[in-house]
C-alpha positions in Angstrom: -16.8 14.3 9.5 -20.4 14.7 9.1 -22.0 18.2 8.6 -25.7 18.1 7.8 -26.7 21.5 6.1 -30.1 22.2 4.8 -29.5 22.6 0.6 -31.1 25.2 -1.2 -33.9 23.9 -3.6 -31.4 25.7 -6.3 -27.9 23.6 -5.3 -30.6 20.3 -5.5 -31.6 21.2 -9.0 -27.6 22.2 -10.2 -26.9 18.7 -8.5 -29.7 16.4 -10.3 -29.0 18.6 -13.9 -25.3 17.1 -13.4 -27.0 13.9 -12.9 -25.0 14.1 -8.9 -26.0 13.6 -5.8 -26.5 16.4 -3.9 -23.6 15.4 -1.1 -21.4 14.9 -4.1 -21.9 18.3 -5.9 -21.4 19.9 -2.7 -18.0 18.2 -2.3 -17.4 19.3 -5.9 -18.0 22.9 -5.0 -15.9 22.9 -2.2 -12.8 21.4 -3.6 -12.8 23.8 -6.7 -13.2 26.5 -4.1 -10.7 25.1 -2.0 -8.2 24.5 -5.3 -8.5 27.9 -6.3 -8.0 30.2 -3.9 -4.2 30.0 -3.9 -3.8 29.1 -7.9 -2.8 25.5 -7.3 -4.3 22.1 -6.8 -5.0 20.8 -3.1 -2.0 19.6 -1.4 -2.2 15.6 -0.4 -1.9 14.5 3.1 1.9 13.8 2.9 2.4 17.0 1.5 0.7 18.7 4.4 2.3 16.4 6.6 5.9 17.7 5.5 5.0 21.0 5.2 4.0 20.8 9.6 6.7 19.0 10.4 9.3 21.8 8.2 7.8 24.3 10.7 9.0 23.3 13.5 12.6 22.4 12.2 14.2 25.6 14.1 11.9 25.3 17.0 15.3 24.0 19.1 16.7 27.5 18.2 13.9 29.6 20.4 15.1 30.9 23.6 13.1 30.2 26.7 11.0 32.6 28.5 11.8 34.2 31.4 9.3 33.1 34.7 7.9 35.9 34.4 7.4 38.8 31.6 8.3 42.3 32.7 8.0 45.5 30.8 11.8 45.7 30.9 12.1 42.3 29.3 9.8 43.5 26.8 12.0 46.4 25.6 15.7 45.0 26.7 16.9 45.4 23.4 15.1 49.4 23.2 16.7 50.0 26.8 19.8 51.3 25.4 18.4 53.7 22.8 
């Protein structure tokens, strides 16, 4: 995917003081942003992968909707209390 972004003359000059490009200091931002916001390292494509495919595991288990969706199949199970 290609996002062109107009940089700040100050994300330039962090860029070329780290002797980077500007595209790769960017990406540089982004993954330590990306790493950090949950305490852990980015997951890898398999891992993401697994982790999709474990949420739909039960998905055999949920009953079907009715045609159509009354009020009273709404609140069935509060039609007794």
């Amino acid at each position: 995917m290609v996002i062109n972004l107009r940089v700040p003359d100050e994300i330039a000059a962090l860029a070329e003081a780290r002797g980077q490009r500007v595209e790769e200091f960017v990406q540089d931002l982004l993954a330590q942003q990306l790493g950090t916001q949950n305490g852990s390292a980015p997951r890898s494509e398999a891992e993401v992968r697994a982790w999709l495919s474990s949420m739909g595991q039960f998905s055999g288990k949920i009953p079907p909707l009715p045609e159509t969706i009354s009020r009273d199949w709404i609140y069935q199970e509060h039609a007794d209390t």
